[in-house]
C-alpha positions as CSV (number, residue, x, y, z in Angstrom):
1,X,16.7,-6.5,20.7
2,X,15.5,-3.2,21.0
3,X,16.8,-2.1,17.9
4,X,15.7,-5.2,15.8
5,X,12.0,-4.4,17.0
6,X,12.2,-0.2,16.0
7,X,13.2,-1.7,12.7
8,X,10.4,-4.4,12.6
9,X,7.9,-1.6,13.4
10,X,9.0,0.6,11.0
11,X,9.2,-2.0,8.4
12,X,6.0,-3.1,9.0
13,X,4.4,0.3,9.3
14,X,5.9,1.1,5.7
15,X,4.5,-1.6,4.3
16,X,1.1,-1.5,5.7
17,X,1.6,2.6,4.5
18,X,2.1,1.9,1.2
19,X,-1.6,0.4,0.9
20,X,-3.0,2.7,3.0
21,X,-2.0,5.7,2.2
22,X,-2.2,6.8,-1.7
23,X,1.0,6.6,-3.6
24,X,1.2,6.3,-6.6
25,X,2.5,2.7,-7.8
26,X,6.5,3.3,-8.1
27,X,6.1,4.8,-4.5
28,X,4.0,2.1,-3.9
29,X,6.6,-0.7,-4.8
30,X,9.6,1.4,-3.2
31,X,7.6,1.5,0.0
32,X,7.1,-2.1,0.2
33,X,10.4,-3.0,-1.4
34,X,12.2,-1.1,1.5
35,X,9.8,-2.3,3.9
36,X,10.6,-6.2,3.2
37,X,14.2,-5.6,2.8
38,X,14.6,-3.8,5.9
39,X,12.9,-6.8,7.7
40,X,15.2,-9.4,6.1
41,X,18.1,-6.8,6.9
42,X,17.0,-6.8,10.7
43,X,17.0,-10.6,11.0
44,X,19.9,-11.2,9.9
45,X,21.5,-8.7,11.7
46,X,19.7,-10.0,14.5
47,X,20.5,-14.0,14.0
48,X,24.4,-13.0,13.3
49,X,25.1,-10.4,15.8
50,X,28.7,-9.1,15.8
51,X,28.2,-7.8,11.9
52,X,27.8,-4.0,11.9
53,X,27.4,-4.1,7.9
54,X,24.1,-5.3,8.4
55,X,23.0,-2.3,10.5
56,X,24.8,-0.1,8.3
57,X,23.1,-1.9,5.3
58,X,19.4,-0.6,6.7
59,X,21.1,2.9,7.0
60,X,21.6,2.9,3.0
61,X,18.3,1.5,2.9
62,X,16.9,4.5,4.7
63,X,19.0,6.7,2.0
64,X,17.7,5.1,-0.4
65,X,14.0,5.6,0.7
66,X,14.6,9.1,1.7
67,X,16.2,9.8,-1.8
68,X,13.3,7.9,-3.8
69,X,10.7,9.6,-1.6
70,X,12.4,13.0,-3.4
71,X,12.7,12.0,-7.1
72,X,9.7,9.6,-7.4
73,X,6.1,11.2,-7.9
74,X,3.7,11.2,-4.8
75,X,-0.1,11.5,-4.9
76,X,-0.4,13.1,-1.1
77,X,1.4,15.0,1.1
78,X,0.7,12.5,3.9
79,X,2.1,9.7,2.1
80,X,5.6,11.7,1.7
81,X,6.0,12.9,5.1
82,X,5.5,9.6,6.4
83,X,8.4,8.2,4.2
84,X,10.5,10.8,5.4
85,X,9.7,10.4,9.0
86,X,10.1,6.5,8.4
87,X,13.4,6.8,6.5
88,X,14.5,9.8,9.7
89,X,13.9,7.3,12.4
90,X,15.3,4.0,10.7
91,X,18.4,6.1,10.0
92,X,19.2,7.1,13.4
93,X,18.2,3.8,14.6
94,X,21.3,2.5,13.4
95,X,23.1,4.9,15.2
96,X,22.4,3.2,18.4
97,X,25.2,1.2,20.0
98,X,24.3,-2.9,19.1
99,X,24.0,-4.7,22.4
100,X,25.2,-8.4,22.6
101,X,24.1,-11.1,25.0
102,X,27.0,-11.4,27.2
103,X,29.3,-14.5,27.0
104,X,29.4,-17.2,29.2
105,X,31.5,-17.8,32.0
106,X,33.7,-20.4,31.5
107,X,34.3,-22.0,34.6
108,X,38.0,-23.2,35.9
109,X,37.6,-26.1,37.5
């Protein structure tokens, strides 16, 4: 639960970033683009636990938005290092052992 809510956060905070902070508008769209699929990423990983690909999935997202954040033209400083920092912590977010409600006890009776 923990995890799924870092990764909301983040998600959300990189999308709100990407209109508040200047980019230009390919970092603009790769902010937001990361930020939704990292969201839809998170729920399902969240509504089908039991599937490490999916956490593994916002990992190569992260990659992804760490890479783009290199190659792709930014208009401030601010608006890189936050990418970075957001791509950082969404990466070693996935890192963190997945923890699954505990199954029921089946009673013998």
């Amino acid at each position: 639960m923990m995890t799924l809510v870092l990764n909301l956060l983040l998600s959300g905070w990189l999308f709100l970033s990407a209109f508040v902070l200047q980019h230009t508008e390919a970092s603009a769209w790769n902010a937001v683009a990361v930020a939704l699929a990292v969201a839809a990423v998170a729920f399902f990983a969240f509504a089908m636990p039991g599937r490490p690909g999916l956490r593994w999935l916002i990992a190569v997202l992260a990659i992804w938005l760490l890479a783009a954040t290199m190659l792709v033209p930014h208009l401030t400083l601010a608006s890189m290092v936050n990418e970075v920092v957001v791509a950082i912590a969404l990466a070693l977010g996935t890192f963190r052992p997945p923890v699954f409600p505990p199954k029921m006890a089946r009673s013998h009776g």
